[in-house]
N, C-alpha and C positions, 0 to 999 in steps of 0.2 A: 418437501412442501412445493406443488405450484403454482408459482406464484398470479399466476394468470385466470387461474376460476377457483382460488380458496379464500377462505375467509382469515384475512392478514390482522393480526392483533398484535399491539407491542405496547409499553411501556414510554413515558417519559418524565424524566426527573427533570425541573427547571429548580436550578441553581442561584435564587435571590438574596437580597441582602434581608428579606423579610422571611418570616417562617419556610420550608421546603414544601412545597406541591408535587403533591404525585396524583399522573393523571392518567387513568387507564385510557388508551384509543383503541376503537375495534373499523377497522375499516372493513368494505365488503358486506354481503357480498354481491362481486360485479363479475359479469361478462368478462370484463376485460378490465384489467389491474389500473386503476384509475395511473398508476405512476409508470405505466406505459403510452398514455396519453402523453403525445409530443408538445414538449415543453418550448416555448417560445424563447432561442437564445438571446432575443433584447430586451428582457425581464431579467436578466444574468447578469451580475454585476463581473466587470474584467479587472481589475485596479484590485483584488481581494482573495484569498483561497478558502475552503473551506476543507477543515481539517477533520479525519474522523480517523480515532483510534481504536481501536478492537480490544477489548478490555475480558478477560476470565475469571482469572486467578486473585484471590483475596489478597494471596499473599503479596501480591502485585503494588495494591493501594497505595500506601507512600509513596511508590516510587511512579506509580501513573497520572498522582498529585503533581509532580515534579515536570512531569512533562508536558502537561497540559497546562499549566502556567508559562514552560516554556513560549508553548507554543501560543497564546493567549499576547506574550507583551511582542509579540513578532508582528511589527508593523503590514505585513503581507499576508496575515491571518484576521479573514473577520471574524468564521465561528469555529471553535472546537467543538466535537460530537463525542463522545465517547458511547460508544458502541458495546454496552453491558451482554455478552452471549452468556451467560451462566444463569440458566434459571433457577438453580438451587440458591443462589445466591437471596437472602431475607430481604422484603422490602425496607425493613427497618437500615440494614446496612448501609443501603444505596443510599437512603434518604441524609442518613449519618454522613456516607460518604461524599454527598453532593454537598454539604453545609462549608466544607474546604476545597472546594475542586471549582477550578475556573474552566465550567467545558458544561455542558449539558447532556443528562444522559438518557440515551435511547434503551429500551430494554425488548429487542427483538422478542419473537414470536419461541422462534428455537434456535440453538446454537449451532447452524448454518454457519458454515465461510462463503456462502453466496450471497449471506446479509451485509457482507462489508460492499459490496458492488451494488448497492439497491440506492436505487435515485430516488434517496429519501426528500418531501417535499420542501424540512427544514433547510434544504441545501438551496442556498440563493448567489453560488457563483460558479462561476465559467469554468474555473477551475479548483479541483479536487485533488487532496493530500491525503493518502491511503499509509496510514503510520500502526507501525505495530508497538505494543505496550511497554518496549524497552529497551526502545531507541530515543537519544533525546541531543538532537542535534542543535547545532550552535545560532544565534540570529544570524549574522553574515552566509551561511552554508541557505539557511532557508530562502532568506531573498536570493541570495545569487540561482539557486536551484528553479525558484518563480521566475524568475529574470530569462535565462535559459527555453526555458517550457514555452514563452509567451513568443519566443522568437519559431518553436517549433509545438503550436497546440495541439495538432493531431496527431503528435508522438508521445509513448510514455517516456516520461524522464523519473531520474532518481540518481541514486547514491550506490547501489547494489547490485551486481550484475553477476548470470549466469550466461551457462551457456546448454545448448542441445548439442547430442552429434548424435551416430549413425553406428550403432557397433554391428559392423559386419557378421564377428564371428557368431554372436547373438540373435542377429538380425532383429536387433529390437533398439529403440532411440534411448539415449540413454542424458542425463540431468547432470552436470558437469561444469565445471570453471576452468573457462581457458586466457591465456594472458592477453593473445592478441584479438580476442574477436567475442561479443555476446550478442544475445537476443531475447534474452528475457531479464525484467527488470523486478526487483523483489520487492513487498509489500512491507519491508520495513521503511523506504519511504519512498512514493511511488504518488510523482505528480500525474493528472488525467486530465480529460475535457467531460466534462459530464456525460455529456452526448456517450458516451462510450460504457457509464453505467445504465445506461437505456439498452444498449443492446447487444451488453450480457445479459442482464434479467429479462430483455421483451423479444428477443429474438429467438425465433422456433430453431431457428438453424442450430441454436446451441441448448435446446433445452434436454439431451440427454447426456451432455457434458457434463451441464450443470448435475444432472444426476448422479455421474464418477467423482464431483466434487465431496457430493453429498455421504458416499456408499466410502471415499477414502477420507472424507473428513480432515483433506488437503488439497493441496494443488491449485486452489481458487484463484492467485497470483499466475500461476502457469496459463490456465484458460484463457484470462484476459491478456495476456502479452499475445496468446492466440485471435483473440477477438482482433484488438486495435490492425495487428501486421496482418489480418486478412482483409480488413478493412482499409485500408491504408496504403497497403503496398509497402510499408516501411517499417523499418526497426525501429528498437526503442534509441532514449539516449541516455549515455551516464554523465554523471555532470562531476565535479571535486568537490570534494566537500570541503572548505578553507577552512583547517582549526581542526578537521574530523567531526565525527559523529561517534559519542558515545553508544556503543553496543554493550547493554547490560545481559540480554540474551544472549551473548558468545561465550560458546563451552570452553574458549581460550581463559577469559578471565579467571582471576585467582586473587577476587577480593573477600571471598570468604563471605558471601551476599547469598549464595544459590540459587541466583536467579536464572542460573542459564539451565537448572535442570527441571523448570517447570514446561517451556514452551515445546511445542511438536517438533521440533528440530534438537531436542537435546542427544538424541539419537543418534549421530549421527551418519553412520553406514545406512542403517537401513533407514532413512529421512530419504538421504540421497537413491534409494533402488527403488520406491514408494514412487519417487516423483520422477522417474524415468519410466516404471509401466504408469502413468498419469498421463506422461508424452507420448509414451507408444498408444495409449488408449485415445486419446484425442482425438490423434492422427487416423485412428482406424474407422472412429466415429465420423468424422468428417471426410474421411476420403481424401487428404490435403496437409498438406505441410506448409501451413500457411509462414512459420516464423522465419522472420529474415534478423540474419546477421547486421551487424552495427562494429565499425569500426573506430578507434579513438574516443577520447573523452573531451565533454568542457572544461577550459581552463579558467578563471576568474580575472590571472593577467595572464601580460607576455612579455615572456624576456629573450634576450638573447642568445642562439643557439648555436652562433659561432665559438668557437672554441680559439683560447690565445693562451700562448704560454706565458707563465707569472710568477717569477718564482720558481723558476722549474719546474712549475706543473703543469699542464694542462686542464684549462679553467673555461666556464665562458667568459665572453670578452667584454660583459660589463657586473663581471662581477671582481672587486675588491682584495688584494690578496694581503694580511697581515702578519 
């Protein structure tokens, strides 16, 4: 799709304590994407985030109930969006589905991963929380993560980090996790400045990117860590997450749930080679290697990093030895 001279149609399910509304919207058609019209950032509320989740899988439901209430009693959340991409999915369901769900649901056009970066107009703050459907992080982790971001708005922050490199023998860029250093931050949760879903979606410079997005039906998170550090000049940032963040989507668990073998990442050899020709393709599209490296994390406190002996061990030196 786009998004710049078609005719944009979605869905939205509003979540009342009164009967459920479902209300078809057809935007278009315009010249030019009404939501590429530059938005005035002191109409933005800064004190608030807004949260949108990318929602498929039926079998998901419960457990995207669970997060989006999460994410709802979190003092640093105004609105959760839930971002319905499944068109097979019955309007009946949604409507079923919203009557429990503290979020409100959009029901994009097509199931696009470009539609998670769309500077939907229902977004009334500054800053954007890009969450995937099976991750459900703690309150403390979400403020501290806001907290962070507001000291750096023009970087992406999060919890999940990757990295790029250079494989010589290949000569092709390759999607990899290294210990001391990243540059792309993953969209399981993945603080923004709005301004940034403006131009991924309204900028020409990346409208055939967004096409490889389309054509692999991945990589949408890769692009935009491309977007921001070309813009920017700077890497993202990772932040700790105090307490962790529950990963329901990790092929590691063994709770007997199956959730990690629904999402596009269950895969995961060929997930990881996918999204290294995605990098090499970017790069070849742009001419540029925009992504910059990021070193260290946020911490939440700070302690001390001297080390004393206590006990015969080797400790730091405000920490207690029993």
């Amino acid at each position: 799709m786009t998004l710049g001279n078609s005719l944009l149609s979605f869905t939205v399910i509003i979540s009342l304590t009164v009967p459920i509304f479902v209300i078809s919207v057809r935007v278009g058609p315009y010249s030019i994407d009404p939501a590429c019209e530059k938005y005035d950032p002191r109409n933005l509320r800064s004190d608030q985030m807004t949260v949108i989740i990318n929602g498929y899988s039926e079998h998901r439901i419960p457990l995207i109930q669970s997060i989006a209430a999460a994410y709802s009693a979190s003092p640093s959340i105004a609105t959760v969006i839930l971002l319905w991409c499944n068109n097979s999915t019955p309007p009946q369901t949604l409507s079923s589905f919203a009557q429990n769900l503290s979020a409100t649901i959009l029901r994009p056009p097509s199931s696009s991963l470009n539609h998670r970066f769309y500077p939907w107009e229902i977004i009334k703050t500054r800053a954007v929380l890009i969450s995937d459907d099976d991750i459900e992080p703690n309150q403390k982790s979400i403020s501290f993560a806001f907290t962070a971001w507001k000291s750096n708005p023009d970087r992406i922050t999060g919890f999940f980090a990757r990295s790029h490199a250079y494989d010589v023998q290949s000569k092709s860029w390759i999607y990899t996790m290294e210990k001391e250093k990243y540059s792309i931050i993953l969209t399981k949760f993945m603080i923004l400045d709005r301004t940034h879903l403006e131009t991924y979606t309204c900028d020409q410079r990346y409208t055939q990117t967004r096409h490889i997005v389309e054509e692999m039906n991945n990589c949408e998170d890769i692009l935009m860590n491309f977007v921001v550090a070309e813009n920017v000049n700077k890497g993202p940032l990772l932040v700790e997450a105090k307490g962790g963040v529950r990963d329901y989507g990790d092929a590691r668990n063994d709770d007997g749930l199956g959730l990690s073998k629904v999402g596009l990442s269950s895969r995961r050899g060929e997930h990881r080679k996918r999204r290294g020709e995605c990098i090499t393709e970017f790069h070849r599209l742009l001419g540029r290697m925009p992504l910059r490296y990021s070193y260290g994390m946020v911490v939440d406190s700070v302690g001390e990093q001297g080390l004393c002996e206590k006990g015969g061990k080797l400790v730091p030196c405000d920490q207690q030895v029993f």
